[in-house]
C-alpha positions as CSV (number, residue, x, y, z in Angstrom):
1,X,0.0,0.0,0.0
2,X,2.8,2.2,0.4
3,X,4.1,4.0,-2.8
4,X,7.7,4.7,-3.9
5,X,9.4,6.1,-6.5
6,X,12.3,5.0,-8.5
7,X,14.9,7.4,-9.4
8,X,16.0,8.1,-12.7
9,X,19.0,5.9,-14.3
10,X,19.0,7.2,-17.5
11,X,17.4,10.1,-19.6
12,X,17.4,10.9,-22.9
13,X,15.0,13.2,-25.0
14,X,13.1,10.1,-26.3
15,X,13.3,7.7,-23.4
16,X,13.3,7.7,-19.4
17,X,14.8,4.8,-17.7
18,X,14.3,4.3,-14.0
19,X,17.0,2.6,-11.4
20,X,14.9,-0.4,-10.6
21,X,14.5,-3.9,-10.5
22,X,12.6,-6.5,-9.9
23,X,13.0,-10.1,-9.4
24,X,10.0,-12.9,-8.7
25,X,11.3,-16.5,-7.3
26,X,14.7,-16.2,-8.1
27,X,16.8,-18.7,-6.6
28,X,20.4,-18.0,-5.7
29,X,22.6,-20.5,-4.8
30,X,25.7,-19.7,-2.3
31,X,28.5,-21.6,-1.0
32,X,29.2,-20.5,2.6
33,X,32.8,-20.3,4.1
34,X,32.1,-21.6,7.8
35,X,33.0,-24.7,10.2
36,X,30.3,-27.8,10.8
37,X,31.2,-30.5,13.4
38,X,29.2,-33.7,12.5
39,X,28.7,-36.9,15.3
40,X,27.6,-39.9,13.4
41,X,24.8,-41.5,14.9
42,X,23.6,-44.0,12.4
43,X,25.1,-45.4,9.4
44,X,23.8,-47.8,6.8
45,X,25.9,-51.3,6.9
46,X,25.0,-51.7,3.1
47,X,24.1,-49.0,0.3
48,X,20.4,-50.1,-0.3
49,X,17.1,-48.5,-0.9
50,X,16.0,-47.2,2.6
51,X,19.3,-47.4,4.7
52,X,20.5,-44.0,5.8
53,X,23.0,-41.9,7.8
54,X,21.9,-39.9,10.9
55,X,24.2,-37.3,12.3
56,X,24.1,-34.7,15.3
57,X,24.9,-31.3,14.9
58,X,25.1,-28.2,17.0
59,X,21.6,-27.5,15.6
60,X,19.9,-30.8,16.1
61,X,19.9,-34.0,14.4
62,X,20.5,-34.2,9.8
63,X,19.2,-37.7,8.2
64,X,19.9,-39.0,4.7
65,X,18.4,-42.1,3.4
66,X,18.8,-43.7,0.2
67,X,16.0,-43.1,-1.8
68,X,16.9,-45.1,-5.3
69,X,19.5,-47.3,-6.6
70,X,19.8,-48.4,-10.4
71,X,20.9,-51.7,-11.8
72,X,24.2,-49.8,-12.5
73,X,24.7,-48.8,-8.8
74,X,23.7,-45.5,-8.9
75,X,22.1,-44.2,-5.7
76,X,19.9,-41.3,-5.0
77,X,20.1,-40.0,-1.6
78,X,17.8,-37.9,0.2
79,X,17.9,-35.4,3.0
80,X,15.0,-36.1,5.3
81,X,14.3,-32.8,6.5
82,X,11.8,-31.9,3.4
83,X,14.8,-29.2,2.1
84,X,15.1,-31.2,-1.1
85,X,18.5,-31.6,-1.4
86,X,19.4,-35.1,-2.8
87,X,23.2,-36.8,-3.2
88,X,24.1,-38.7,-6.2
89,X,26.6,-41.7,-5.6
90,X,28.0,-44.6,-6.5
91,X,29.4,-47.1,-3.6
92,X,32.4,-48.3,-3.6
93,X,33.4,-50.5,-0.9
94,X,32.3,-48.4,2.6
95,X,32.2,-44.9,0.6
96,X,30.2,-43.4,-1.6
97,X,31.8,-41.6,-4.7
98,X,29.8,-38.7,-5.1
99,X,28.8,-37.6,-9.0
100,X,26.4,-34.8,-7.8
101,X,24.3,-32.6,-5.2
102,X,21.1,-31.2,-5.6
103,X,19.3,-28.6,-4.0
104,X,15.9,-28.2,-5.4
105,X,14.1,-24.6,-6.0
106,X,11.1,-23.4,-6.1
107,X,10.5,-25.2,-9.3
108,X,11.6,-28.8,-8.6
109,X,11.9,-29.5,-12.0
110,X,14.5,-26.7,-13.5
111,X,14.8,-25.0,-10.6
112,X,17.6,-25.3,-7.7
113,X,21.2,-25.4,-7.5
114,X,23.7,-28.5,-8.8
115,X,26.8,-29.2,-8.2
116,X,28.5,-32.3,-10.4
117,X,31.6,-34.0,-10.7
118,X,32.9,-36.0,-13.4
119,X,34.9,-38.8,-14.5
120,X,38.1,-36.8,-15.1
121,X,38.2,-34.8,-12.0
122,X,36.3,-31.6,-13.3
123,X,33.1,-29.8,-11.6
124,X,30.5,-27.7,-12.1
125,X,28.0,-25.2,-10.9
126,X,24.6,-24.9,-12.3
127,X,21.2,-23.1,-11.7
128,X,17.7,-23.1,-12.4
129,X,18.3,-24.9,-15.2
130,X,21.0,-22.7,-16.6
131,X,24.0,-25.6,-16.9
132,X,27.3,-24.7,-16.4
133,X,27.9,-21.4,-15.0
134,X,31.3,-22.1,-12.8
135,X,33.1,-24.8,-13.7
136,X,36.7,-25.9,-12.6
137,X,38.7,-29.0,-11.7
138,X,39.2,-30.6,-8.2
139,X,42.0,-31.7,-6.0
140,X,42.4,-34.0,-3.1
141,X,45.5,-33.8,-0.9
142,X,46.0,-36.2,2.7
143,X,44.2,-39.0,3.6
144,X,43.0,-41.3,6.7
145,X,41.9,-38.6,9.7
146,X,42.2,-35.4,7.5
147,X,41.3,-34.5,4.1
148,X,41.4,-31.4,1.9
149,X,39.2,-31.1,-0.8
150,X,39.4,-28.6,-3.4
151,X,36.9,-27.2,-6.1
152,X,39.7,-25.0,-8.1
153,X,36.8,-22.2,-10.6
154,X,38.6,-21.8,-13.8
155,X,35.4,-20.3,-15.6
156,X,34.3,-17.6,-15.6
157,X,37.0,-15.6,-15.3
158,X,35.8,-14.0,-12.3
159,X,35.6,-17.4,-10.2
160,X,38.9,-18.2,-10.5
161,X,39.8,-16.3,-7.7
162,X,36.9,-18.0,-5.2
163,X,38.2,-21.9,-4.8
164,X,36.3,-23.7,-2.3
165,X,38.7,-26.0,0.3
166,X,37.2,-28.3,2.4
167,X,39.0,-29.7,5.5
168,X,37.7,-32.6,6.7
169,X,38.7,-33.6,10.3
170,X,37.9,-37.0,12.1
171,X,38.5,-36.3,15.8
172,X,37.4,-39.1,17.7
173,X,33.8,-40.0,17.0
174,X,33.1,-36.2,15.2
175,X,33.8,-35.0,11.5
176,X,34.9,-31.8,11.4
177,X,34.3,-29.9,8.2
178,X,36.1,-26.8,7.9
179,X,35.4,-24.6,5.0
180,X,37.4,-21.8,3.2
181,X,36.6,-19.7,0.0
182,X,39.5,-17.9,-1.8
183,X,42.2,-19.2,0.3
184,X,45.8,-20.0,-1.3
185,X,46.2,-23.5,-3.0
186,X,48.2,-25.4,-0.5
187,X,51.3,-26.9,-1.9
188,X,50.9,-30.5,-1.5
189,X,46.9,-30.3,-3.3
190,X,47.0,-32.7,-6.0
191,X,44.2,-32.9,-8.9
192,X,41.5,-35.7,-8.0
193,X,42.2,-39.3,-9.2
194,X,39.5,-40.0,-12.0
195,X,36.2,-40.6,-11.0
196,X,33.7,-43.2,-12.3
């Protein structure tokens, strides 16, 4: 009920042009810099359709179950808290080799964010339905009780500056998972082996 104006952006003797804008269910998609300390509570003894991790946080309890597998080994995991975020693995052995993470929009179907890996070690960003819009290579450096994993932006131009590290800690019965954007490349990072 309340009226404002716009100013003016640009004026010419044929056409006005007002400093405004307006955006309806637009769905941005941020990766946050930040620290998240995990305790396993539950954790599925084989990857099939309805086993599922549980996990205690500082905020309450996160669920995952598997939702789908194909006859190829593919499984679709989903977050239980109604967010729609669903995982996209393969398991091999007692891990899961991850190919992709989804966090669904307001339009399930084109909307949301994606993040995929492939076979040679790449990623990419995608949204709303737009493929492709940061993509980059990874790296994987330690093993055992600490991990560093690396999403390293090569396009656009602008992204190459923001690479995503990922420490993850195991510290007694909690996974630590420390987050940096735009930090240095350590020395001893190594691109990712191949991935299915």
């Amino acid at each position: 009920g309340a009226e404002y104006l716009l100013p003016v952006k640009v004026r010419t003797a044929a056409f006005v042009g007002q400093e405004g804008y307006y955006t309806e269910t637009h769905a941005m998609g941020v990766v946050r810099a930040g620290e998240v300390i995990l305790t396993p509570r539950t954790t599925p003894s084989r990857f099939e359709v309805g086993a599922g991790w549980r996990f205690g946080t500082a905020a309450g309890e996160i669920a995952y179950a598997i939702t789908a597998r194909t006859p190829q080994g593919e499984l679709t995991i989903a977050a239980q808290d109604g967010s729609g975020e669903t995982l996209t693995a393969f398991g091999v052995g007692d891990r899961l080799d991850l190919t992709r993470v989804r966090v669904a929009g307001d339009r399930p179907d084109t909307g949301g964010l994606t993040l995929a890996f492939d076979a040679s070690g790449g990623f990419s960003l995608s949204m709303d339905g737009a493929p492709d819009l940061v993509t980059g290579r990874t790296a994987v450096a330690g093993s055992g009780k600490a991990v560093m994993l690396s999403l390293i932006p090569t396009e656009p131009a602008w992204a190459a500056a923001r690479r995503v590290d990922v420490r993850c800690e195991a510290q007694g019965r909690e996974l630590r998972l420390i987050t940096t954007i735009g930090a240095l490349a350590p020395a001893n990072v190594a691109p990712g082996a191949p991935r299915r």
